[in-house]
N, CA, C and O atoms as a Tripos MOL2 file, in Angstrom:
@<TRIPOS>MOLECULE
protein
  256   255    64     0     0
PROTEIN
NO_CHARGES

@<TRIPOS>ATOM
      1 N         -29.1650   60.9450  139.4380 N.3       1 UNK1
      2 CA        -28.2370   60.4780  138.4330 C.3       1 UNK1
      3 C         -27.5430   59.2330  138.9590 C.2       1 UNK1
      4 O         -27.1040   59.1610  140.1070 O.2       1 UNK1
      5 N         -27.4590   58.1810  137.9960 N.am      2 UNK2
      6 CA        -26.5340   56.9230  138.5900 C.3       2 UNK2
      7 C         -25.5510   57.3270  138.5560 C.2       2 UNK2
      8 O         -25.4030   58.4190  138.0070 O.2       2 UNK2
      9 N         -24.1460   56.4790  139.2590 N.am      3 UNK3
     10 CA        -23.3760   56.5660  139.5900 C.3       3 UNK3
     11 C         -22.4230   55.7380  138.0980 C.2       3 UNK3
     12 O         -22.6630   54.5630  137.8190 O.2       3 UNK3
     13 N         -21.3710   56.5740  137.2830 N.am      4 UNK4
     14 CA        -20.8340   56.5440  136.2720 C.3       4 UNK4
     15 C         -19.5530   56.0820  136.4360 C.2       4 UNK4
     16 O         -19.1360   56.2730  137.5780 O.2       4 UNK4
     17 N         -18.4680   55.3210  135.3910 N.am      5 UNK5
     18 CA        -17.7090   55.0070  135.2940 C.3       5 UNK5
     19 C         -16.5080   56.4060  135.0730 C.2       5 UNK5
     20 O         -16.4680   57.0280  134.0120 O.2       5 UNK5
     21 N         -15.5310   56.7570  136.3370 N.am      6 UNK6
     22 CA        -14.7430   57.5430  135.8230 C.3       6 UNK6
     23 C         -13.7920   57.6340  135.4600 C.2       6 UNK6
     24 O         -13.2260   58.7270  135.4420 O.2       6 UNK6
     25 N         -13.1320   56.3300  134.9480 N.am      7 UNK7
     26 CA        -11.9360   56.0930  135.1580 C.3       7 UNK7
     27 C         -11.4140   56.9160  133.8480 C.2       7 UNK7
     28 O         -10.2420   57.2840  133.9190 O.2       7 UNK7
     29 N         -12.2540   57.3110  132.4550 N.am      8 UNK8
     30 CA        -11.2190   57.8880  131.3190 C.3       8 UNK8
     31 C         -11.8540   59.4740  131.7360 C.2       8 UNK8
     32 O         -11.1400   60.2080  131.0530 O.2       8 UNK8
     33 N         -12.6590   60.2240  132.3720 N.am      9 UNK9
     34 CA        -12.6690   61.3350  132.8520 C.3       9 UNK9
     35 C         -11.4370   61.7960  132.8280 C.2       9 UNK9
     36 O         -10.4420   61.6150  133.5300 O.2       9 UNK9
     37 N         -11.8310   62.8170  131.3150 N.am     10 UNK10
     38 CA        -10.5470   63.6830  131.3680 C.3      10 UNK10
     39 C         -10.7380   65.4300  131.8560 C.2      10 UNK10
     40 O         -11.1640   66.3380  131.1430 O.2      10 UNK10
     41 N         -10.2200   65.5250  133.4390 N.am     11 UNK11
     42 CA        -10.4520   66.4710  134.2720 C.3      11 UNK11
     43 C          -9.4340   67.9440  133.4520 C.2      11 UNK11
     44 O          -8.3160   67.9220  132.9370 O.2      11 UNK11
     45 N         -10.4040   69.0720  133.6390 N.am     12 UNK12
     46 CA         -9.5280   70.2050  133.5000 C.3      12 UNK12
     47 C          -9.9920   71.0310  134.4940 C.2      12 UNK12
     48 O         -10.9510   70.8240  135.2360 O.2      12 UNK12
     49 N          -8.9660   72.3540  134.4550 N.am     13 UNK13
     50 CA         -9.5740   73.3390  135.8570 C.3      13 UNK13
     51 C         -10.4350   73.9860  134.9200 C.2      13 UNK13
     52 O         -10.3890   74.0990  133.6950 O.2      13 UNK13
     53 N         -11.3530   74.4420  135.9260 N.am     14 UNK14
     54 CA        -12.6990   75.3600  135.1360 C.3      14 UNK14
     55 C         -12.1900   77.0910  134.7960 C.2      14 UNK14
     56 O         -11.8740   77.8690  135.6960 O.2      14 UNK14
     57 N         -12.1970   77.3180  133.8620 N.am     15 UNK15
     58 CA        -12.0750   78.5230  133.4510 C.3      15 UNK15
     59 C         -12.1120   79.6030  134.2800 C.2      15 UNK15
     60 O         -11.4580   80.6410  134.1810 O.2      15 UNK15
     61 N         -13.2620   79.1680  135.4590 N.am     16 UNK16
     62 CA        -13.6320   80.8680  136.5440 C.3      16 UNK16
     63 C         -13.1520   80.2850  137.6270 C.2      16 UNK16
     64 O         -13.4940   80.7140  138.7290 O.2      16 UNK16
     65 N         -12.2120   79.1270  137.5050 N.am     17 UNK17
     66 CA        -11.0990   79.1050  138.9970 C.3      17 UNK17
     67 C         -10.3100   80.2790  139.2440 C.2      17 UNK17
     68 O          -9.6140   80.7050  138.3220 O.2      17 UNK17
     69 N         -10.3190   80.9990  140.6150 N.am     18 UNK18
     70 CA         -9.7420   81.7570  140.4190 C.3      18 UNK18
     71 C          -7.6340   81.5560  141.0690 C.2      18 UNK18
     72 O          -7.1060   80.4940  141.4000 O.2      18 UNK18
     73 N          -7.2650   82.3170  141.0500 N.am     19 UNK19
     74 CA         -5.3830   82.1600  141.3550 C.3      19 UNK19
     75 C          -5.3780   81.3960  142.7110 C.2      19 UNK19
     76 O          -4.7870   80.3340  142.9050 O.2      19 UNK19
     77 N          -6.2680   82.2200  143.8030 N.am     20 UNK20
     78 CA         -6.2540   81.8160  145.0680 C.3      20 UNK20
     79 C          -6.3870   80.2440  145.6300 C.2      20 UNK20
     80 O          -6.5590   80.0610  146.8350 O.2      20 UNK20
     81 N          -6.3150   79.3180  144.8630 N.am     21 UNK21
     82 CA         -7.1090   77.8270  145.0830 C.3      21 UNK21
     83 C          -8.2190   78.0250  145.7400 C.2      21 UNK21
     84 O          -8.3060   77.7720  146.9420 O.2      21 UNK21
     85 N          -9.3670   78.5840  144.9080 N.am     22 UNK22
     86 CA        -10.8600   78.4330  144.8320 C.3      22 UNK22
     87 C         -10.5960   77.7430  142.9720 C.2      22 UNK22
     88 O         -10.4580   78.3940  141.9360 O.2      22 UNK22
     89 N         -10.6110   76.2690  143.1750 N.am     23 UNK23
     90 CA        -11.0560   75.9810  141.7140 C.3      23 UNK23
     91 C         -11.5890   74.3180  141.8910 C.2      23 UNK23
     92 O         -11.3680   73.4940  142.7790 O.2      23 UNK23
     93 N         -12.1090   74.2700  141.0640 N.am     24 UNK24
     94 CA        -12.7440   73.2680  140.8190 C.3      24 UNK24
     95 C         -12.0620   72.7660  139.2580 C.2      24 UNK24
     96 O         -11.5650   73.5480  138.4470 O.2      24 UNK24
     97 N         -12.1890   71.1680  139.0690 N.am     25 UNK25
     98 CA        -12.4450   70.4300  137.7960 C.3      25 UNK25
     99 C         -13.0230   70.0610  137.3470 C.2      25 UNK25
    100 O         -13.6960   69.2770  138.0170 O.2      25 UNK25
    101 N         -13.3470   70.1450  136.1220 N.am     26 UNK26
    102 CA        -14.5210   69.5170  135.2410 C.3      26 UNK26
    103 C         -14.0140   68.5120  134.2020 C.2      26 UNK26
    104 O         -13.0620   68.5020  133.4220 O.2      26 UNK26
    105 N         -14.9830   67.6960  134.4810 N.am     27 UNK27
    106 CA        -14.7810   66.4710  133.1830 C.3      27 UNK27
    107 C         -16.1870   66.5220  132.7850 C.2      27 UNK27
    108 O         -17.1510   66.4430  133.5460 O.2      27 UNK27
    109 N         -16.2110   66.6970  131.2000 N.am     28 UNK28
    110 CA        -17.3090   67.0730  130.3570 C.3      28 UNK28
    111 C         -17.2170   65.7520  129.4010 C.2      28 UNK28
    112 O         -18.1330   65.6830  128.5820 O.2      28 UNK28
    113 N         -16.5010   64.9580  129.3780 N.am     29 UNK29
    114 CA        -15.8280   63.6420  128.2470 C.3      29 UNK29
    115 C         -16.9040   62.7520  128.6020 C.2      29 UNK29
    116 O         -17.0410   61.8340  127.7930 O.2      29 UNK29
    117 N         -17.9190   62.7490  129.8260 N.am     30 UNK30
    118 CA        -18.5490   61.6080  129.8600 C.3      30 UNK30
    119 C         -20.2070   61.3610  129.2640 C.2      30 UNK30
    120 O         -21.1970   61.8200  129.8340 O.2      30 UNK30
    121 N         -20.2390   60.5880  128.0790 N.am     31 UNK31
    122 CA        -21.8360   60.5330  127.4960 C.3      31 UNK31
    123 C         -22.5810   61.0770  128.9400 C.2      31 UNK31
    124 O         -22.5720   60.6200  130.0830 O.2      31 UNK31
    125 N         -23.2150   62.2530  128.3380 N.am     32 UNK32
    126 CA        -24.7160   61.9610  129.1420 C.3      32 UNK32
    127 C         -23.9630   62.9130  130.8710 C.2      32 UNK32
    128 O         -24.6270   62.7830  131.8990 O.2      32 UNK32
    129 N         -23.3070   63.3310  130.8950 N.am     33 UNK33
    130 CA        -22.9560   63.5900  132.1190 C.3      33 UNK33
    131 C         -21.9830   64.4940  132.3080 C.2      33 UNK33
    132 O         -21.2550   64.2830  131.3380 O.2      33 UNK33
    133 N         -21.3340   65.6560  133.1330 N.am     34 UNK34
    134 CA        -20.7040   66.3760  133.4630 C.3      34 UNK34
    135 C         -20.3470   65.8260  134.7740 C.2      34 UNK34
    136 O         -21.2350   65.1150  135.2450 O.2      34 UNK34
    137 N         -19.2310   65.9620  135.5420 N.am     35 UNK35
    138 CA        -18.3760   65.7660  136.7620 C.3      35 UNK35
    139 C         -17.7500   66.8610  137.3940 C.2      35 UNK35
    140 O         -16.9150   67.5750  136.8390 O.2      35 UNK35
    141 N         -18.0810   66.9720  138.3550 N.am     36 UNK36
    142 CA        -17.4530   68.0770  138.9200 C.3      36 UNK36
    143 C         -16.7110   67.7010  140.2410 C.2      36 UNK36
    144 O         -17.2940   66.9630  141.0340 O.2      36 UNK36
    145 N         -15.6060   68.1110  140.4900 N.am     37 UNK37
    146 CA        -14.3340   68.1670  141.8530 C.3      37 UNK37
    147 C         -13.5910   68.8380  142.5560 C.2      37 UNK37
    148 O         -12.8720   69.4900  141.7990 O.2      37 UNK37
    149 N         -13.3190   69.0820  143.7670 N.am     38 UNK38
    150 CA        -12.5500   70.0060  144.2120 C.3      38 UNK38
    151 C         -11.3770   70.2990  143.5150 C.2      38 UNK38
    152 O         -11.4920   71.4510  143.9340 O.2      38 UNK38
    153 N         -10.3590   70.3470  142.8490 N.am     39 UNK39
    154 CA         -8.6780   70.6170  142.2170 C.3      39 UNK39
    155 C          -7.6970   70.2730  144.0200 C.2      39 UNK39
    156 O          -6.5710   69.8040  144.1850 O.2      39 UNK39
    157 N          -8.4710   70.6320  144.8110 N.am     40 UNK40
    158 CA         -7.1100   70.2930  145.4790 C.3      40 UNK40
    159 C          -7.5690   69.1220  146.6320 C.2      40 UNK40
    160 O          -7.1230   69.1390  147.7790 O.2      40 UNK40
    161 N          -8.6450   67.9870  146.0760 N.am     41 UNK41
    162 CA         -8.8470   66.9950  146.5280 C.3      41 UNK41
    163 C          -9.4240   65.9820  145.8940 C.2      41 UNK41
    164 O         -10.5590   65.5320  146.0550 O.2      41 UNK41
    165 N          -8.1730   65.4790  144.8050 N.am     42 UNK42
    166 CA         -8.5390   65.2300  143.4750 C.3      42 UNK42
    167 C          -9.5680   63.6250  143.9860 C.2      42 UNK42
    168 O         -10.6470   63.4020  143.4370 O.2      42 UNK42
    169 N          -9.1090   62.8640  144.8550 N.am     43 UNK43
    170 CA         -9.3900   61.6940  145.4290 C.3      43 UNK43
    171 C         -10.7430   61.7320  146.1760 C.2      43 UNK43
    172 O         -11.3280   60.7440  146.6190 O.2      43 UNK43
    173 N         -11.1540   63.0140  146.2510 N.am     44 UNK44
    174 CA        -12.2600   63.0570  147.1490 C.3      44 UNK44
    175 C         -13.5010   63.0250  146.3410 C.2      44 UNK44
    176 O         -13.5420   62.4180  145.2710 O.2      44 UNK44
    177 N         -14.9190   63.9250  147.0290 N.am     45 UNK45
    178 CA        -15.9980   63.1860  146.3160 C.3      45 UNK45
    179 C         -15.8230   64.0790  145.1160 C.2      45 UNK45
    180 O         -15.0560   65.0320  144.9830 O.2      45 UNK45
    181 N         -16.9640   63.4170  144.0100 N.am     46 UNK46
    182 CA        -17.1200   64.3070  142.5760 C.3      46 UNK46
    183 C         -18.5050   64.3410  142.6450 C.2      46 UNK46
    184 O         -19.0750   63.3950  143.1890 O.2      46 UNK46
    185 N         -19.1800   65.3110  142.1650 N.am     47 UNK47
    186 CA        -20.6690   65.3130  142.0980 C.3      47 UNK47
    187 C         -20.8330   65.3970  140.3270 C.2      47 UNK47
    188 O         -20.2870   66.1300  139.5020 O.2      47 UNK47
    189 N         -21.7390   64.4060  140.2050 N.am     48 UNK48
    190 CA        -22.1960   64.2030  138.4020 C.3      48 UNK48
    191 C         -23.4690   65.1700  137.9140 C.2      48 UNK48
    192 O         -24.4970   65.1710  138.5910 O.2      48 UNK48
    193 N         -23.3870   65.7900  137.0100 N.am     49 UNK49
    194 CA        -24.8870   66.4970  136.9570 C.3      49 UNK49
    195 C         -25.0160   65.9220  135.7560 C.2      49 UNK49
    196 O         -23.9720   65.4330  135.3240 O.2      49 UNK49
    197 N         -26.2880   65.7920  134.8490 N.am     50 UNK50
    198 CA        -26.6270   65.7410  133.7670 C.3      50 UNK50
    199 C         -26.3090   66.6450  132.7920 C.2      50 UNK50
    200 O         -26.5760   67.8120  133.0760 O.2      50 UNK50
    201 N         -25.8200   66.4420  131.7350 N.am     51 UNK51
    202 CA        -25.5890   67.1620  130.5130 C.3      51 UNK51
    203 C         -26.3500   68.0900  130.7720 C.2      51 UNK51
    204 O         -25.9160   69.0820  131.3570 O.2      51 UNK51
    205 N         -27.7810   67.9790  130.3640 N.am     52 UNK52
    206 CA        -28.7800   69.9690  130.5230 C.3      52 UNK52
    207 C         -28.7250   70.3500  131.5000 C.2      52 UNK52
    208 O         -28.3900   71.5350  131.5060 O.2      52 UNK52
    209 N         -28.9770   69.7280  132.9130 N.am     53 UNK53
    210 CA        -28.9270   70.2490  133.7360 C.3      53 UNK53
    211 C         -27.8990   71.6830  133.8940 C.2      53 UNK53
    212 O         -28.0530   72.9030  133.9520 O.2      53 UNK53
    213 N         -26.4460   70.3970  133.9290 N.am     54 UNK54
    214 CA        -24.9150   71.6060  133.9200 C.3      54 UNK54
    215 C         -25.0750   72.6420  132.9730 C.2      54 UNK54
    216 O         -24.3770   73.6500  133.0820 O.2      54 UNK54
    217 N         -26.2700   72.4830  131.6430 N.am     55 UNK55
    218 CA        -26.1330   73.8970  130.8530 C.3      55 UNK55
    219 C         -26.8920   74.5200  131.3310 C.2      55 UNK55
    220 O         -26.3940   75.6360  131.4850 O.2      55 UNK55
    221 N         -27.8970   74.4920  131.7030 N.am     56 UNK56
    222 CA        -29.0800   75.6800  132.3490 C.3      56 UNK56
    223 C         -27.9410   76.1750  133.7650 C.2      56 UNK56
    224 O         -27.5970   77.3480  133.9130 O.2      56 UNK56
    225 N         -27.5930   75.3200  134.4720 N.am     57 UNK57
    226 CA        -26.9730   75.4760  135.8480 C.3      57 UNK57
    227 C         -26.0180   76.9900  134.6910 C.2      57 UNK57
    228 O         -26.3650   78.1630  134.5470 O.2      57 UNK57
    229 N         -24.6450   76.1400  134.0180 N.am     58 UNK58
    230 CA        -23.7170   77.6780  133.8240 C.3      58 UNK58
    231 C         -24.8040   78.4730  133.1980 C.2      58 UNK58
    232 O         -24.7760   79.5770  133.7410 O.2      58 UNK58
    233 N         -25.3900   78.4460  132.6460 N.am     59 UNK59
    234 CA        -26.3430   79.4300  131.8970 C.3      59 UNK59
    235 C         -26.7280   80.5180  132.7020 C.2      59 UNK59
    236 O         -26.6810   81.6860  132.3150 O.2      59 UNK59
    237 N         -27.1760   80.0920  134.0120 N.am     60 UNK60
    238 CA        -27.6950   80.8440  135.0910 C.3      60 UNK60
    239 C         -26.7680   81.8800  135.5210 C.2      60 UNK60
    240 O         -27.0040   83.0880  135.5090 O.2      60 UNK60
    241 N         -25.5560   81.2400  135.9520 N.am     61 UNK61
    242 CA        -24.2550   81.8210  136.4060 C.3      61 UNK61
    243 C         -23.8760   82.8280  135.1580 C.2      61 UNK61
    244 O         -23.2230   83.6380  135.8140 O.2      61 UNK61
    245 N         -23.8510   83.1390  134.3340 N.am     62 UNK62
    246 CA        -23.3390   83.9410  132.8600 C.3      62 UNK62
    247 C         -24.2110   84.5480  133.0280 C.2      62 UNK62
    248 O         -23.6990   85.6670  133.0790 O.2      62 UNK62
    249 N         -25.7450   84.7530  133.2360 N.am     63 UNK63
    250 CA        -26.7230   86.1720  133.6190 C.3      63 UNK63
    251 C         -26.8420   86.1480  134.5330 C.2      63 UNK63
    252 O         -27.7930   86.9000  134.7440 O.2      63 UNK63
    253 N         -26.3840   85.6110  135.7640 N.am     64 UNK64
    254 CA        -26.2870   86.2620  137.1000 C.3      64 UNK64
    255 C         -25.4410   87.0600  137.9220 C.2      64 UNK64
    256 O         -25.8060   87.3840  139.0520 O.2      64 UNK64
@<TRIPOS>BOND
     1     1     2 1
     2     2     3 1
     3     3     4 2
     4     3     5 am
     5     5     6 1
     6     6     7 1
     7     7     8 2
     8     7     9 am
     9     9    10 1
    10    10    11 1
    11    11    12 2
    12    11    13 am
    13    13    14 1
    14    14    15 1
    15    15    16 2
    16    15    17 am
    17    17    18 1
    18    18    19 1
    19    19    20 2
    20    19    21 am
    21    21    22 1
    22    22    23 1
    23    23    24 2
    24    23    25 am
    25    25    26 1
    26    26    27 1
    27    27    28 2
    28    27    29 am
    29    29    30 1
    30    30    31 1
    31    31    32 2
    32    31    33 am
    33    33    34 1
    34    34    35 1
    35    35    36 2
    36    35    37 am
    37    37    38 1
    38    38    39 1
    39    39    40 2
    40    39    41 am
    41    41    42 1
    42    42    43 1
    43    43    44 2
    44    43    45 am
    45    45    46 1
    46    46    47 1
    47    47    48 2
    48    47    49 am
    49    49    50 1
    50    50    51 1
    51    51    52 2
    52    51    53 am
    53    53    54 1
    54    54    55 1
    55    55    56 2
    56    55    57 am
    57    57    58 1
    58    58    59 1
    59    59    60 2
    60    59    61 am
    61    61    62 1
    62    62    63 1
    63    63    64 2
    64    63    65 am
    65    65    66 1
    66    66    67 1
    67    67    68 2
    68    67    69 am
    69    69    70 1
    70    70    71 1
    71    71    72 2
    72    71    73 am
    73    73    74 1
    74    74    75 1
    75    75    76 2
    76    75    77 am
    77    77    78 1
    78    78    79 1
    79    79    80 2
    80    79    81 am
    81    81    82 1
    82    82    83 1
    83    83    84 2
    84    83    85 am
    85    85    86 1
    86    86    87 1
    87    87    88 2
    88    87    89 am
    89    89    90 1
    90    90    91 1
    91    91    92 2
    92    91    93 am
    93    93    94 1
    94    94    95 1
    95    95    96 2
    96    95    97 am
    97    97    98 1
    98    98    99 1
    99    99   100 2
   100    99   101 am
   101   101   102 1
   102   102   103 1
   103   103   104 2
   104   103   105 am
   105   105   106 1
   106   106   107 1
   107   107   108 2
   108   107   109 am
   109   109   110 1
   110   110   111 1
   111   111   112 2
   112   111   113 am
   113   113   114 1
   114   114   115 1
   115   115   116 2
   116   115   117 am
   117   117   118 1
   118   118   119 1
   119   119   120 2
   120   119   121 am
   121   121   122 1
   122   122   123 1
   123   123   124 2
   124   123   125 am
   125   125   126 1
   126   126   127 1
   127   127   128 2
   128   127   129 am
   129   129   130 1
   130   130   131 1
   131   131   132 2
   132   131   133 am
   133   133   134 1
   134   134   135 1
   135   135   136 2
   136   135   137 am
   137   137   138 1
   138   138   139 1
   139   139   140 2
   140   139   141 am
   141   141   142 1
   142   142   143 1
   143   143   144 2
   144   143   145 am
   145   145   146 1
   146   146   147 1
   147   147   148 2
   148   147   149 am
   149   149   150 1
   150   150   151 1
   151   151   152 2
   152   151   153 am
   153   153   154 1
   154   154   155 1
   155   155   156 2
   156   155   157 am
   157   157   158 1
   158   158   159 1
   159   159   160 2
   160   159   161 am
   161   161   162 1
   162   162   163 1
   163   163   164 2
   164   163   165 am
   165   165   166 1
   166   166   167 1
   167   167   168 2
   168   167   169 am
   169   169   170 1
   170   170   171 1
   171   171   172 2
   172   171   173 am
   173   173   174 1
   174   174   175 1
   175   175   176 2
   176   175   177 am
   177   177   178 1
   178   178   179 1
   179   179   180 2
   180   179   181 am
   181   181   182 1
   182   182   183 1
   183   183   184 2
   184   183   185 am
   185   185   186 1
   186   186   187 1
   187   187   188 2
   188   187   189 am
   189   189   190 1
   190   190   191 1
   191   191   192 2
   192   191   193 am
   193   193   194 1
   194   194   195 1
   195   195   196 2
   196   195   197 am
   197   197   198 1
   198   198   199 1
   199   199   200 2
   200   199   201 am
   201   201   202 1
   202   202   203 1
   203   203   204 2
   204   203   205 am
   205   205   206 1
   206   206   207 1
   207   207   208 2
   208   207   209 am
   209   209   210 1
   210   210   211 1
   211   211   212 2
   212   211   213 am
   213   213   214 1
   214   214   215 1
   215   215   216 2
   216   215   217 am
   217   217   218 1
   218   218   219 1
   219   219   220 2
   220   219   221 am
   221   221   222 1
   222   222   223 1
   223   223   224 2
   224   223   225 am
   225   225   226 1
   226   226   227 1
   227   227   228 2
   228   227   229 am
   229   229   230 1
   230   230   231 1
   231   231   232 2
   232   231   233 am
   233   233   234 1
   234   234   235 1
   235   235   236 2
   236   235   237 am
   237   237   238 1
   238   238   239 1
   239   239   240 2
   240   239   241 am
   241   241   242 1
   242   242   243 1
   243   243   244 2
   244   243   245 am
   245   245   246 1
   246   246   247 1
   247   247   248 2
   248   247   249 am
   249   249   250 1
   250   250   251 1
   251   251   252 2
   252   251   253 am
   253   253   254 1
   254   254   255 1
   255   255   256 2
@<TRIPOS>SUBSTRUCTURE
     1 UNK1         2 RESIDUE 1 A UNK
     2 UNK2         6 RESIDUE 1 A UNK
     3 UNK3        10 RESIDUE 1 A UNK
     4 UNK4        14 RESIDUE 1 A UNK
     5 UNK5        18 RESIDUE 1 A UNK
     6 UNK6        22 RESIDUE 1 A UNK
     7 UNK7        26 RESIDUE 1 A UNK
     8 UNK8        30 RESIDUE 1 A UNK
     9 UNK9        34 RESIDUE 1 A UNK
    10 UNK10       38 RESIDUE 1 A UNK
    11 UNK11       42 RESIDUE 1 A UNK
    12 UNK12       46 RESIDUE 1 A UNK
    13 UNK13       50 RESIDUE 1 A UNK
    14 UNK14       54 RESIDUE 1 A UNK
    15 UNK15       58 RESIDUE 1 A UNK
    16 UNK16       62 RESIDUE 1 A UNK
    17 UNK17       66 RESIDUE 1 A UNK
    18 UNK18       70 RESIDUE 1 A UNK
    19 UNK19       74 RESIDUE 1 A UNK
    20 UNK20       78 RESIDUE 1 A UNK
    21 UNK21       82 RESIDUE 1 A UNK
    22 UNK22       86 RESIDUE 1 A UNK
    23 UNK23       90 RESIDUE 1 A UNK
    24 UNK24       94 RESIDUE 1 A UNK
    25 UNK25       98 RESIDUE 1 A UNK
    26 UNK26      102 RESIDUE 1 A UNK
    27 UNK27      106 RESIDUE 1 A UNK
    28 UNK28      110 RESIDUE 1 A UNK
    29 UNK29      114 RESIDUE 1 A UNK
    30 UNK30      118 RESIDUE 1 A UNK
    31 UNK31      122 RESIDUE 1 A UNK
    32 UNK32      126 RESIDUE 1 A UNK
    33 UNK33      130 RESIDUE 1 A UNK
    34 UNK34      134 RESIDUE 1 A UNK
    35 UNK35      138 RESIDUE 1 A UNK
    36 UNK36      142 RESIDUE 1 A UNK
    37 UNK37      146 RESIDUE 1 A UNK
    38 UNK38      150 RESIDUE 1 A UNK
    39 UNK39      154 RESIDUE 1 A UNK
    40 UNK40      158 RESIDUE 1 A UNK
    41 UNK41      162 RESIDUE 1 A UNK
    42 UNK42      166 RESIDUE 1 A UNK
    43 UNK43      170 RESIDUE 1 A UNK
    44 UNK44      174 RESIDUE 1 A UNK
    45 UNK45      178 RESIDUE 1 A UNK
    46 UNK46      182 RESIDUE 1 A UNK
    47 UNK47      186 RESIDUE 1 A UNK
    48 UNK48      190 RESIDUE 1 A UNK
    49 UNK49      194 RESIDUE 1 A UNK
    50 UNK50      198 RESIDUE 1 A UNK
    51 UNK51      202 RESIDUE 1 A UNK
    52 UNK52      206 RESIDUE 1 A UNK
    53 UNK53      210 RESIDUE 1 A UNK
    54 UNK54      214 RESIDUE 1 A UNK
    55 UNK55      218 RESIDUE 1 A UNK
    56 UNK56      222 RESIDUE 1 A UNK
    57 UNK57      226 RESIDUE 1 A UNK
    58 UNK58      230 RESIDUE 1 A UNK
    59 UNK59      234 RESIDUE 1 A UNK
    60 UNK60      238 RESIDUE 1 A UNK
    61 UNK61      242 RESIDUE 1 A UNK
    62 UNK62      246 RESIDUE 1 A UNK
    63 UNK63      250 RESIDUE 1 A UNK
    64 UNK64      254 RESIDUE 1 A UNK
């Protein structure tokens, strides 16, 4: 995947973060692309997956 413009990435915590700070953010706002980030290293790296990809990926996770 190329490397995307993130500057209007609008980040939320992911639903199966849990209380303990195990969470991650997702920005889903970008054509063509999903973003993913630590929550408590907002500055650090983000990994981009492709739109299907990220759906087969949670897809997996929901029957696993």
């Amino acid at each position: 995947m190329t490397p995307r413009d993130l500057s209007h990435a609008k980040w939320r915590k992911s639903s199966r973060s849990s209380a303990n700070g195990q969470c991650v953010d997702v920005a889903d706002n970008i054509p063509g692309a999903v973003a993913v980030r630590d929550s408590k290293d907002r500055s650090g790296p983000v990994l981009a997956f492709g739109a299907e990809d990220w759906r087969r990926f949670v897809d997996f996770l929901k029957y696993h």
